[in-house]
N, CA, C and O of each residue as an XYZ file, in Angstrom:
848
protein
N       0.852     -1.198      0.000
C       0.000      0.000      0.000
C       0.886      1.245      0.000
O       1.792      1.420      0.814
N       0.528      2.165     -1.053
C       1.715      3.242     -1.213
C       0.648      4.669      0.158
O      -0.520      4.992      0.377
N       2.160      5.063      0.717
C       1.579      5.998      1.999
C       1.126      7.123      0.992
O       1.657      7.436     -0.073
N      -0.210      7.754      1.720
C      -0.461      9.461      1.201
C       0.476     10.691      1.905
O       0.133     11.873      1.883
N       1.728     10.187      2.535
C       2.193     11.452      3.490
C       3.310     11.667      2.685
O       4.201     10.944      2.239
N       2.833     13.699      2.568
C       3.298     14.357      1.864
C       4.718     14.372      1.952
O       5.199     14.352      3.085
N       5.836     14.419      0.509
C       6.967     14.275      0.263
C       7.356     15.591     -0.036
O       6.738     16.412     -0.713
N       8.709     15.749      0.672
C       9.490     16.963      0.374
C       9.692     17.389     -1.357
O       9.910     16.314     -1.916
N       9.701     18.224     -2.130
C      10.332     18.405     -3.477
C      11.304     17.972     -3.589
O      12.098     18.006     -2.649
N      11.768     17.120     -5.350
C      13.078     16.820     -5.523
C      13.787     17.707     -5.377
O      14.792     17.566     -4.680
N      13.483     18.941     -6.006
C      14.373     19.736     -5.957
C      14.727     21.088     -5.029
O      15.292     22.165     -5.220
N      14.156     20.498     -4.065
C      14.225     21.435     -2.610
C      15.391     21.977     -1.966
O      15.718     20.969     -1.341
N      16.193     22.777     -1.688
C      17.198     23.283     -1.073
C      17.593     22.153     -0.008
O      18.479     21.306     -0.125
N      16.667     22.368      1.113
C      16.829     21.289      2.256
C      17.190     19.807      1.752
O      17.854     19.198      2.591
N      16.924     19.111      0.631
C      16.756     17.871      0.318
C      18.430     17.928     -0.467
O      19.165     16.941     -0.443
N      18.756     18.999     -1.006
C      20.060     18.633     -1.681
C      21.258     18.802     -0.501
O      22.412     18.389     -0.616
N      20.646     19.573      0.756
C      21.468     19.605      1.869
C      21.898     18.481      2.478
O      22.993     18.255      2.994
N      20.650     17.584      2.343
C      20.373     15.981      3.191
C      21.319     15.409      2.348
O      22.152     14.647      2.839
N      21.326     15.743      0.731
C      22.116     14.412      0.403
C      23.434     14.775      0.498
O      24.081     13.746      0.691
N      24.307     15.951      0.446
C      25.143     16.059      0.843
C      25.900     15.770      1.945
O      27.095     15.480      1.996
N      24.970     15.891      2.958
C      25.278     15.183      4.706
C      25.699     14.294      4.264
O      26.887     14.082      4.022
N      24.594     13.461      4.038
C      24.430     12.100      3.709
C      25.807     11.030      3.243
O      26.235      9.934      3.606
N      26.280     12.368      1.950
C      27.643     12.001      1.316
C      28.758     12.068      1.958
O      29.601     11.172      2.003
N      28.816     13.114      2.476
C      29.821     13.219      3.534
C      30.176     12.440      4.910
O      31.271     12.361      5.467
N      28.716     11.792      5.362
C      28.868     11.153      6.529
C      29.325      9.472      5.895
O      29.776      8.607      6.645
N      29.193      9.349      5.031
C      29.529      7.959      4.388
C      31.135      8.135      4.084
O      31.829      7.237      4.560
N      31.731      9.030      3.453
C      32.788      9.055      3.343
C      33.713      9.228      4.488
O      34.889      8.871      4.425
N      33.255      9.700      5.391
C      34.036     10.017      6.890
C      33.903      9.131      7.833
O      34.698      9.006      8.764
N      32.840      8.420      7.652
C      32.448      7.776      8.576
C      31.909      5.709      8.220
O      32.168      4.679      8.842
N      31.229      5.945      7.137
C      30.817      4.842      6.451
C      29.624      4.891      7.009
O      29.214      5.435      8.034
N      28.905      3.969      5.844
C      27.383      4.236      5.906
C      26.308      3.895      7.116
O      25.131      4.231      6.981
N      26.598      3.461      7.869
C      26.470      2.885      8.849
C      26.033      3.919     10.272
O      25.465      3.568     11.306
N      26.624      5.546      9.799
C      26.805      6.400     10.695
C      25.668      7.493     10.070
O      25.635      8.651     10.487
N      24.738      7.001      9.027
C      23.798      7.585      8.241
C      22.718      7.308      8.921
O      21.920      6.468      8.504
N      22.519      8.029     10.165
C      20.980      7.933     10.927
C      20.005      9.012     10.618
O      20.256     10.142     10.198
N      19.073      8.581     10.842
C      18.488     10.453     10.172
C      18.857     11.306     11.329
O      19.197     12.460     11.067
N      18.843     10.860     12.757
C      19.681     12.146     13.564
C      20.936     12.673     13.447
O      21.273     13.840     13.646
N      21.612     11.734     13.110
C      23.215     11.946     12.521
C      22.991     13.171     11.477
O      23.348     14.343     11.598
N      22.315     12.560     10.449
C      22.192     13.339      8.777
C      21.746     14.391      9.554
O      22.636     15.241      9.591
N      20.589     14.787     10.314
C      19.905     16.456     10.308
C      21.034     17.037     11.189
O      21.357     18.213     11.018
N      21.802     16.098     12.347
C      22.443     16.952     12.724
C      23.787     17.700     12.020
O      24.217     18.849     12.123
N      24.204     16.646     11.338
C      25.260     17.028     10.255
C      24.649     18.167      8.927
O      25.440     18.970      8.432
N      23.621     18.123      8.597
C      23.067     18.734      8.018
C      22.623     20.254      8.599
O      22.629     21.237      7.859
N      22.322     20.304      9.710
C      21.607     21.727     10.415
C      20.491     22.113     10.079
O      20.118     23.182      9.597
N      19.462     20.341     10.605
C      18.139     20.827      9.955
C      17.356     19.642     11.597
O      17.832     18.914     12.468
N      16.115     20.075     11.216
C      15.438     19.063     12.549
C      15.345     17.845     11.841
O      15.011     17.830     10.657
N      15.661     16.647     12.584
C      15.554     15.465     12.516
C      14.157     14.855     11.754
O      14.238     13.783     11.154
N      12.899     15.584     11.813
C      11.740     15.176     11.382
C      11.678     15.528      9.864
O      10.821     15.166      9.058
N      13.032     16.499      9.601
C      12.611     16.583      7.772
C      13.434     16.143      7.106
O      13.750     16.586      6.001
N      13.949     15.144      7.694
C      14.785     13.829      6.854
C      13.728     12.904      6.273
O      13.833     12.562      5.096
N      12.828     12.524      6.939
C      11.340     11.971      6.840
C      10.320     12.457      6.010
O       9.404     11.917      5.389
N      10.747     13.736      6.170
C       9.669     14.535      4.942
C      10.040     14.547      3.704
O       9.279     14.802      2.772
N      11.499     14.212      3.573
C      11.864     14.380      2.141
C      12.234     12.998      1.351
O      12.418     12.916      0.137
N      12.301     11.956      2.274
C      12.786     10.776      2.069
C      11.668     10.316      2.963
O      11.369     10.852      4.030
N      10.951      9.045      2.307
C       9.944      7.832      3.156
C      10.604      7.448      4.040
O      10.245      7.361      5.215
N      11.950      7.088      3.465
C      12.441      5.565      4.064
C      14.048      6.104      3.900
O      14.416      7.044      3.195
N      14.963      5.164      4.826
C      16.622      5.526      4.789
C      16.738      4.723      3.594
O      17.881      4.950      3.197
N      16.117      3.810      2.706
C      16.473      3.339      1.675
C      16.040      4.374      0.436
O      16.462      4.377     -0.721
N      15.473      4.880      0.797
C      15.014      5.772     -0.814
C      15.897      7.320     -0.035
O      15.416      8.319     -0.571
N      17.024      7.724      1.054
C      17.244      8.362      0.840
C      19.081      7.649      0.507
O      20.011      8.453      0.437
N      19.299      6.355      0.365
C      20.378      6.047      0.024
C      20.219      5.812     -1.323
O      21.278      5.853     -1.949
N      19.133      5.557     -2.029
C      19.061      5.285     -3.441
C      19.359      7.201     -3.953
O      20.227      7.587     -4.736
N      18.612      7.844     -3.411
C      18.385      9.374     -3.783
C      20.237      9.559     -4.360
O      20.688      9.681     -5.499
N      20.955      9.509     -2.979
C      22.177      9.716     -2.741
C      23.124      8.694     -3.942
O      24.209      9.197     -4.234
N      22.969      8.048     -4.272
C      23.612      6.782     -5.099
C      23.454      7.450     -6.574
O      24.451      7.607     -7.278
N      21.951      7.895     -7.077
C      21.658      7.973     -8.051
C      21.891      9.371     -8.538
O      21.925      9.618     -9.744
N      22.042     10.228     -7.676
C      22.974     11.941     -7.988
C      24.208     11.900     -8.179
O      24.842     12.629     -8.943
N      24.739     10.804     -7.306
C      26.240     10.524     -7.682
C      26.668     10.010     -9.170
O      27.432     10.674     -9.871
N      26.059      8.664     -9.624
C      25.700      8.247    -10.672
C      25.396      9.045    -11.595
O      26.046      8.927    -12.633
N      24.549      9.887    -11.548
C      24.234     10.824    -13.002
C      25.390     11.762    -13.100
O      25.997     11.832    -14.169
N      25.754     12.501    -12.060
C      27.477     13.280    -12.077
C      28.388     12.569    -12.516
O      29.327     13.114    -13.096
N      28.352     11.291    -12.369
C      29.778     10.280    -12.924
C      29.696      9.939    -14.269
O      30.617      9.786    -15.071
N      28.084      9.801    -14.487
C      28.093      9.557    -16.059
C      28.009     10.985    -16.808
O      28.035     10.777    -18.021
N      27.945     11.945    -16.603
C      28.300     12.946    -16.980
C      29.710     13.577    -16.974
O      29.871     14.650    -17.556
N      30.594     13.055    -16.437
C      31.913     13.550    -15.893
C      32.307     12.763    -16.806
O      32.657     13.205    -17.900
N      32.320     11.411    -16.508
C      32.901     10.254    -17.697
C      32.728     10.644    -19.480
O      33.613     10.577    -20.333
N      31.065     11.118    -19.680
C      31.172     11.501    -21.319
C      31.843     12.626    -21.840
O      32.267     12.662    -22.995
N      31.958     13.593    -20.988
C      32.789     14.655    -21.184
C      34.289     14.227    -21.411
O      34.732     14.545    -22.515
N      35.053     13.640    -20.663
C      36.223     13.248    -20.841
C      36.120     12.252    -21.691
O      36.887     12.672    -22.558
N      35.712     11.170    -22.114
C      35.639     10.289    -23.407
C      35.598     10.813    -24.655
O      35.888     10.321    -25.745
N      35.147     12.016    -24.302
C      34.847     12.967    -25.919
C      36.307     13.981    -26.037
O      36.503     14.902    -26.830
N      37.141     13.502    -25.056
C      38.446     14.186    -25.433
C      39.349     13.961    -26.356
O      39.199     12.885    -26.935
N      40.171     14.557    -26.670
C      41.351     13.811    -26.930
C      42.348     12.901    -27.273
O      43.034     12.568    -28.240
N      42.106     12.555    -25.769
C      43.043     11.358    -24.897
C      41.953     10.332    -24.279
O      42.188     10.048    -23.105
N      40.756      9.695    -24.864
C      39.776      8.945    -24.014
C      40.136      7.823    -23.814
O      39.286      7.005    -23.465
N      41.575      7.401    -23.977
C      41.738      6.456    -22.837
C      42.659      7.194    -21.892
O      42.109      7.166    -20.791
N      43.721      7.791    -21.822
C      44.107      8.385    -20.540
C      42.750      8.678    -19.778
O      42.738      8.044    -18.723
N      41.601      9.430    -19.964
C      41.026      9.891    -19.278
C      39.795      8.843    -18.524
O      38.935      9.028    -17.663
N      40.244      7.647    -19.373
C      39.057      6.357    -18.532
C      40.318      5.970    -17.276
O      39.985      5.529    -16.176
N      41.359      6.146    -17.548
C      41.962      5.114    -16.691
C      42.226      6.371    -15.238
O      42.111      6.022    -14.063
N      42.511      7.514    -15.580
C      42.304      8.811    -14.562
C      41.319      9.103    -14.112
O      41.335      9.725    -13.050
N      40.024      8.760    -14.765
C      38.773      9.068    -14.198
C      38.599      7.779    -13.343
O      37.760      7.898    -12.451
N      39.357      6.302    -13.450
C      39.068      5.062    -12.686
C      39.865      5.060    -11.987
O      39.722      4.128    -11.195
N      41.041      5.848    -11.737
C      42.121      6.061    -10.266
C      41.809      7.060     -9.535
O      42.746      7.485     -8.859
N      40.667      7.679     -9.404
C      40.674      9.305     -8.741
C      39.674      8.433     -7.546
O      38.556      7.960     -7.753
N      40.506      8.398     -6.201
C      40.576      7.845     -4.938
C      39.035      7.816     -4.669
O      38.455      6.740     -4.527
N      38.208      9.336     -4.584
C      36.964      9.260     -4.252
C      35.299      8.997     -4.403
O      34.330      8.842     -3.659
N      35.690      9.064     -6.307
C      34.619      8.267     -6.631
C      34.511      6.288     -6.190
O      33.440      5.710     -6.005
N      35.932      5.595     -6.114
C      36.091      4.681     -5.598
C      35.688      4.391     -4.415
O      35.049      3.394     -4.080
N      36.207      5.615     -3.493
C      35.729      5.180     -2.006
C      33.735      4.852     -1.610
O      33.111      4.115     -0.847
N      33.392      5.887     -2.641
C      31.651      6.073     -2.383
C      31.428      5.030     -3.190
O      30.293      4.574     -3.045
N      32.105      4.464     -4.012
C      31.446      2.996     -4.506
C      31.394      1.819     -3.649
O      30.554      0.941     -3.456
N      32.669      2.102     -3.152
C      33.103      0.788     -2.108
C      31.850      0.798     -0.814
O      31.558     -0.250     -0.238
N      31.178      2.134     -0.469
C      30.334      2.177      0.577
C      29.037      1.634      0.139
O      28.327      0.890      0.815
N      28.693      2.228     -1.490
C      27.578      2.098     -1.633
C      27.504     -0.088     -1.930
O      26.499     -0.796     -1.984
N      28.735     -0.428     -2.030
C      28.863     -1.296     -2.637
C      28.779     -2.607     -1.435
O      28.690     -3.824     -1.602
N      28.853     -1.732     -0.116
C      28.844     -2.649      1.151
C      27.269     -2.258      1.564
O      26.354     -3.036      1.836
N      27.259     -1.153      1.530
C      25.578     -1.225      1.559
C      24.391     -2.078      0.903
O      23.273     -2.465      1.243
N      25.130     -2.154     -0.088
C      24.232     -3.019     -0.766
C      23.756     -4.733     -0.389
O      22.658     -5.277     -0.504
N      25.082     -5.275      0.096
C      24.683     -6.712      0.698
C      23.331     -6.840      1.678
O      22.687     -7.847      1.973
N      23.113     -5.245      2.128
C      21.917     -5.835      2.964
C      20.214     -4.518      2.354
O      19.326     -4.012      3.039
N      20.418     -4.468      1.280
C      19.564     -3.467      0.651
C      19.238     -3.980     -1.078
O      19.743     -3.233     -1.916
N      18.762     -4.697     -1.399
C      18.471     -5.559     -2.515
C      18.253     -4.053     -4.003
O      18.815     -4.040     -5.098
N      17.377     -3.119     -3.498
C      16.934     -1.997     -3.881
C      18.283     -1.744     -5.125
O      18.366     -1.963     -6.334
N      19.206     -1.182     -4.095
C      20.273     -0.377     -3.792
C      21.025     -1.423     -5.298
O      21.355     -0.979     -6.398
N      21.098     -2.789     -4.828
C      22.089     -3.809     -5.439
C      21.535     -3.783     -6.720
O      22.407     -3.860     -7.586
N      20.506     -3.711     -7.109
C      19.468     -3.562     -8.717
C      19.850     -2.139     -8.940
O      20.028     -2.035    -10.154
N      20.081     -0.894     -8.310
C      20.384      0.185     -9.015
C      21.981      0.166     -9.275
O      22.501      0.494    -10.342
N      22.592     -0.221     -8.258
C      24.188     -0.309     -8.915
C      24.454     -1.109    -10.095
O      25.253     -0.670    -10.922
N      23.972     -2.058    -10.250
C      23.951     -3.031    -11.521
C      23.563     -2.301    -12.857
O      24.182     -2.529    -13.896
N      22.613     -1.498    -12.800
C      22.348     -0.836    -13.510
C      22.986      0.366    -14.591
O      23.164      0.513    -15.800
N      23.259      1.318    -12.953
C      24.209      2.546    -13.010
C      25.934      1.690    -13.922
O      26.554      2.174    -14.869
N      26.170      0.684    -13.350
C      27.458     -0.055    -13.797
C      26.933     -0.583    -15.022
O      27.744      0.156    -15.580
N      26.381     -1.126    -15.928
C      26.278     -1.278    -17.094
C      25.727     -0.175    -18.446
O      25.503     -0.338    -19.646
N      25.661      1.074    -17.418
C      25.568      1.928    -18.398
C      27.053      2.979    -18.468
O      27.344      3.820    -19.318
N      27.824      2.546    -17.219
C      28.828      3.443    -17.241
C      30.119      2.026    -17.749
O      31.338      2.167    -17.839
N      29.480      1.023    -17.947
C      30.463      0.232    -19.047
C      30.260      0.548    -20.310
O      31.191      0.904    -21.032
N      28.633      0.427    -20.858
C      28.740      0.807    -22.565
C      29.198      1.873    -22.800
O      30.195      2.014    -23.508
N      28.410      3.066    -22.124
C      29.475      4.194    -22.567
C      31.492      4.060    -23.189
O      32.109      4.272    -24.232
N      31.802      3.609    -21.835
C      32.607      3.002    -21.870
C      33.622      1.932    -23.087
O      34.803      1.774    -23.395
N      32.394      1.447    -23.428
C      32.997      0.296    -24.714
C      32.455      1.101    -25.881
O      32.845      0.433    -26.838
N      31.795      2.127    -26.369
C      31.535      2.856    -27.385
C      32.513      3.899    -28.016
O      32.773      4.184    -29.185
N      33.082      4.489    -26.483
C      34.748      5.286    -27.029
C      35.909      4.644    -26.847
O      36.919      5.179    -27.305
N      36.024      3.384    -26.156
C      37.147      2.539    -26.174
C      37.593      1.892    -27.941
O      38.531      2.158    -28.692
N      36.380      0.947    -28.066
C      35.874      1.317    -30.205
C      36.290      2.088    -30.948
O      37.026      1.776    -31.885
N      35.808      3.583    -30.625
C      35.922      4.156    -31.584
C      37.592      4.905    -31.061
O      37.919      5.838    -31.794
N      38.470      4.623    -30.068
C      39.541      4.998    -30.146
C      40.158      3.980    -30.885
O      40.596      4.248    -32.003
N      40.264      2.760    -30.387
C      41.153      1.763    -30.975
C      41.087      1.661    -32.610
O      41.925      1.067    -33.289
N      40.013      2.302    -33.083
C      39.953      2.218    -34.479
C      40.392      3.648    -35.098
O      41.058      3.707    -36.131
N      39.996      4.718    -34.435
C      41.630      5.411    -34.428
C      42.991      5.554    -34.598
O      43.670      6.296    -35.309
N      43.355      4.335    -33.471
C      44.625      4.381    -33.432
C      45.177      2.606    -33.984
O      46.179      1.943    -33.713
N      44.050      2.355    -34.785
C      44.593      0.862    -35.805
C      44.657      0.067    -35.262
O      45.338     -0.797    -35.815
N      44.184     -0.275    -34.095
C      44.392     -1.414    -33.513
C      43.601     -2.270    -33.461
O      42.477     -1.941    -33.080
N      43.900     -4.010    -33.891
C      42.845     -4.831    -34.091
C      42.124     -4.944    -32.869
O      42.724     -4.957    -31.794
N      40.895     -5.025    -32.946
C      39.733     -5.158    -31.817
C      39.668     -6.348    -31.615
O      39.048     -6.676    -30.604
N      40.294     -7.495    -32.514
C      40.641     -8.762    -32.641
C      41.505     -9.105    -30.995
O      41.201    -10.037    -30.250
N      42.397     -8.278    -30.782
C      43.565     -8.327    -30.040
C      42.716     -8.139    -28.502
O      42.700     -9.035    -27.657
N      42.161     -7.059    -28.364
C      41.708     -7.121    -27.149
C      40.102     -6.242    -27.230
O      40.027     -5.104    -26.768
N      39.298     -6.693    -27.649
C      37.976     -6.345    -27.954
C      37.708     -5.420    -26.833
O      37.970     -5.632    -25.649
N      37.113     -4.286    -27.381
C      36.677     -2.989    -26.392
C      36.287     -3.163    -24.860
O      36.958     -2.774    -23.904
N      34.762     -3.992    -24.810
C      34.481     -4.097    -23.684
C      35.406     -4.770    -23.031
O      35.488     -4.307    -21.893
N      36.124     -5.617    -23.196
C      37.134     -6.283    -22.890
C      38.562     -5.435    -21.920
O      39.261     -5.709    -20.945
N      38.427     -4.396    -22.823
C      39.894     -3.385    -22.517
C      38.858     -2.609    -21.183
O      39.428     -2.619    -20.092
N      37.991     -2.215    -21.186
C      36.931     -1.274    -20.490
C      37.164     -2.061    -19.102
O      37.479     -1.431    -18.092
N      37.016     -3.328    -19.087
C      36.839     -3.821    -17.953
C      37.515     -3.922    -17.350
O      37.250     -3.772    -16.158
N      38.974     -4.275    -17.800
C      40.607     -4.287    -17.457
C      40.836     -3.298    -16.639
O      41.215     -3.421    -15.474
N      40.571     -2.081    -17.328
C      41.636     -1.095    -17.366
C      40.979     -0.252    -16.008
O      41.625      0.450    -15.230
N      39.163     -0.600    -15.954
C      38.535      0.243    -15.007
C      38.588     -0.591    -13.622
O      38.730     -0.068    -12.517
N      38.405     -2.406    -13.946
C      38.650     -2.652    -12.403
C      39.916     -3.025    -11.887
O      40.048     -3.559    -10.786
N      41.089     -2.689    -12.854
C      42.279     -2.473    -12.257
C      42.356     -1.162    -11.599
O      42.740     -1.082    -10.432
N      42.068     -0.300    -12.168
C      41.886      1.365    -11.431
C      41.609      1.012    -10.286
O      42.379      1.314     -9.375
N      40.426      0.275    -10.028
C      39.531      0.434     -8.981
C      40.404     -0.695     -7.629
O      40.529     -0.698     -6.405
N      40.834     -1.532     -8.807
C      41.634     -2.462     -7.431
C      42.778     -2.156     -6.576
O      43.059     -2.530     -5.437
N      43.485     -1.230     -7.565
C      44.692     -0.166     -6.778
C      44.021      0.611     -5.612
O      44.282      0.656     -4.410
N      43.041      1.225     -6.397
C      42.812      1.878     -5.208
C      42.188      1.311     -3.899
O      42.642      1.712     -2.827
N      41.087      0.325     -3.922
C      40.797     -0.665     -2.442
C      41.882     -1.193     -1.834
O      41.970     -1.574     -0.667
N      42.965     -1.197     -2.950
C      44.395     -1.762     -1.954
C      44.738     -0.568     -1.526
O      44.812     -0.485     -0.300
N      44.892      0.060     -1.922
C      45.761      1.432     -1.182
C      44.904      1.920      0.050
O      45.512      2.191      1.085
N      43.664      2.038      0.010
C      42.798      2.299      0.872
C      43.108      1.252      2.148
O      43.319      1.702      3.274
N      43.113      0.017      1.904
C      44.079     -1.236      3.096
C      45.420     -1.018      3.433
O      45.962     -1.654      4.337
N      46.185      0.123      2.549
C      47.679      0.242      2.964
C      48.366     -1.156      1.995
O      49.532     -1.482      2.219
N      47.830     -1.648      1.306
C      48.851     -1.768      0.158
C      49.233     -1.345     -0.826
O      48.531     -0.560     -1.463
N      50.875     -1.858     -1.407
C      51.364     -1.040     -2.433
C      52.134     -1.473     -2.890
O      52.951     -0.730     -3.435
N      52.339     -3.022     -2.942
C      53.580     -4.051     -3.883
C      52.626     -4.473     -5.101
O      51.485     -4.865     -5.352
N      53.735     -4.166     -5.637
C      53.206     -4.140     -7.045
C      52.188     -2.827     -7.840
O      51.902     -2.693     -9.030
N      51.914     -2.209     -6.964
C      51.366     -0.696     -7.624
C      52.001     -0.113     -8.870
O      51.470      0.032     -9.971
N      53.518      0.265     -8.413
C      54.160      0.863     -8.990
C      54.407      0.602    -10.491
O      54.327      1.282    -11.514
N      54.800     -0.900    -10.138
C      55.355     -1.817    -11.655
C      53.476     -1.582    -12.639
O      53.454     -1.109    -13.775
N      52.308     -1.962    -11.992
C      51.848     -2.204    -12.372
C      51.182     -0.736    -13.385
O      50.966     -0.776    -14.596
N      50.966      0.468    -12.473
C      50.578      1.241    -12.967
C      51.323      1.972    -14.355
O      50.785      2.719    -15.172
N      53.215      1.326    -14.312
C      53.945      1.995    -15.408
C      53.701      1.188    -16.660
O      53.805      1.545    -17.833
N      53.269     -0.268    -16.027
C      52.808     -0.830    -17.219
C      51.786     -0.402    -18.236
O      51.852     -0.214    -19.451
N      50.712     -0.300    -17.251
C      49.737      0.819    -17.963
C      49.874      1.742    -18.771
O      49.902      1.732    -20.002
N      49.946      2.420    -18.157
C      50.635      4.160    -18.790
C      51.896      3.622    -19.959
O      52.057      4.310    -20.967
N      52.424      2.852    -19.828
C      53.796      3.298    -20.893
C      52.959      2.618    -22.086
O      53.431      3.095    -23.119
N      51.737      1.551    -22.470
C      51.072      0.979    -23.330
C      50.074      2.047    -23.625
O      49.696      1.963    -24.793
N      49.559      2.952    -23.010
C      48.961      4.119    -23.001
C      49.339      5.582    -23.565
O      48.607      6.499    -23.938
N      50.713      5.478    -23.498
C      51.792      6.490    -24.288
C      51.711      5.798    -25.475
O      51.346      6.486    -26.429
N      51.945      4.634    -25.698
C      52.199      4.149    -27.085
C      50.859      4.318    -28.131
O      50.854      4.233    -29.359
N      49.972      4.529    -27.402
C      48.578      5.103    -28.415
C      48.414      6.848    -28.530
O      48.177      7.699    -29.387
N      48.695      6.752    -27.136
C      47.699      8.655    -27.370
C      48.882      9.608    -27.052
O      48.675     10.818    -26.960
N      50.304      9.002    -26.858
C      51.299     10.196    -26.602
C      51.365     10.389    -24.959
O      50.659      9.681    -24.241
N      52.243     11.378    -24.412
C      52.435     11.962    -23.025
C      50.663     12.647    -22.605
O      50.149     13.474    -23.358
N      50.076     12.243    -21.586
C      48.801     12.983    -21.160
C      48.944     14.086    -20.838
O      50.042     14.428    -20.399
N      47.822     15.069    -20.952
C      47.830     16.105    -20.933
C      47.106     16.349    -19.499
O      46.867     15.248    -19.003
N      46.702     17.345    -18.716
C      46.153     17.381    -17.698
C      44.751     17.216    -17.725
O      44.259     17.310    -18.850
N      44.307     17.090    -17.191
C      42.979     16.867    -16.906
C      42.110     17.599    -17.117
O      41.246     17.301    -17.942
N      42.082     18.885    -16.369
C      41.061     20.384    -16.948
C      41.534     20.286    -18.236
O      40.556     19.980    -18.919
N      42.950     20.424    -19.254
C      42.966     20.755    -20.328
C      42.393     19.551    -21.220
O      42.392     19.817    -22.422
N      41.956     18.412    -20.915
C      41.538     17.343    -21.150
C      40.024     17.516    -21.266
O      39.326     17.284    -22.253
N      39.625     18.003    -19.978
C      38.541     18.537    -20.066
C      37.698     19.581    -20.604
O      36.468     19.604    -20.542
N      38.662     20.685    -21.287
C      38.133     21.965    -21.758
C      38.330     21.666    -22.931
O      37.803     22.471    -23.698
N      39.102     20.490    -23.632
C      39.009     20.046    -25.383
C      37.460     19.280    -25.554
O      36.631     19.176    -26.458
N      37.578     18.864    -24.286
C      36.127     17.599    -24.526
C      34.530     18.559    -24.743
O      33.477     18.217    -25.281
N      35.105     20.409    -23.780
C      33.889     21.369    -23.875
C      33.835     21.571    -25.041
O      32.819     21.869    -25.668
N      35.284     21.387    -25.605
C      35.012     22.583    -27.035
C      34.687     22.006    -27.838
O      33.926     22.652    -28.559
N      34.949     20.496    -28.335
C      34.836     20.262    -29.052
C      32.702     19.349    -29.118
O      32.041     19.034    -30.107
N      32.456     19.279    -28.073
C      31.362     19.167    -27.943
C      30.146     20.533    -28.234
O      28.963     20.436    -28.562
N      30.943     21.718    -27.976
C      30.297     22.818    -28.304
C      30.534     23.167    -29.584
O      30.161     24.325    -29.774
N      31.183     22.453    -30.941
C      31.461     22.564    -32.321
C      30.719     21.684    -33.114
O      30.430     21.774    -34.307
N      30.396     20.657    -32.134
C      29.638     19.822    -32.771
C      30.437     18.586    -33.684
O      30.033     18.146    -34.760
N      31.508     18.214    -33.052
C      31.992     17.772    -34.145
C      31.901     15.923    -33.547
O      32.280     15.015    -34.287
């Protein structure tokens, strides 16, 4: 039976405050420390309009999951449309903090079924993306797709990113080093020395604003 009690606006001031708490108390703390008294108090709001804007702590962890998600797949097409779109898959899959909020949302999930159907989701759309400019680089830069087929390279290259970093997050670091030059020096051999990132990013504006 769906409740009649009135819901805060999506797009409410107070509600983008909550999910920010929200984000922050997961990253500092882990999800676990996401009470709605925690959140309003971290937030600087009364405890009763965590409730008003969210039913349930599950639809305000989905809320929180799925803002993150649309920023990542937006962050990700911008840089794919660069340049350098593989430097910028394998930099956008080592940058420490989108990792860490996966790893939370990703422990949350064992006991939130909801949560585990939207990550599955969010992750197979931020793979095709993914295998659509991996494609159209390698055919770029001549390389048989025979050799290591797109989705193939996508998966490599992003849950190696991602595995450096859960190790480093444990305090490991044998084999980091060797492993990451391996990367990168097979990565020079396609797209050249990388360029920085904003400037990575302001080719991906322009050239999206040319239309080309």
């Amino acid at each position: 039976m769906t409740s009649s009690r009135r819901i805060g606006a999506p797009d409410a001031k107070n509600r983008g405050v909550l999910l920010d708490a929200a984000e922050q108390l997961m990253l500092e703390e882990g999800y676990a420390a996401v009470t709605s008294r925690r959140l309003a108090d971290r937030a600087g709001l009364k405890p009763q309009l965590v409730h008003y804007y969210f039913r349930t702590m599950d639809d305000l962890f989905l809320a929180v999951f799925r803002r993150r998600a649309e920023e990542g797949l937006e962050a990700q097409a911008r840089l794919l449309e660069s340049p350098q779109p593989l430097w910028a898959l394998w930099r956008f899959g080592t940058d420490p903090e989108p990792t860490r909020v996966t790893m939370e949302f990703a422990a949350l999930a064992n006991h939130r079924k909801s949560l585990r159907a939207e990550i599955a989701y969010y992750a197979e759309r931020f793979r095709d993306e993914q295998r659509k400019a991996v494609a159209t680089a390698l055919e770029r830069y001549d390389v048989d797709p025979q050799e290591v087929p797109p989705v193939v390279w996508s998966v490599l290259i992003t849950s190696l990113a991602r595995f450096l970093i859960m190790e480093q997050a444990l305090g490991m670091s044998a084999g980091h080093a060797e492993t990451v030059e391996f990367v990168e020096r097979y990565l020079r051999r396609l797209e050249g020395d990388p360029v920085p990132m904003d400037e990575l990013a302001a080719a991906a504006r322009a050239k999206s604003r040319s239309g080309e």
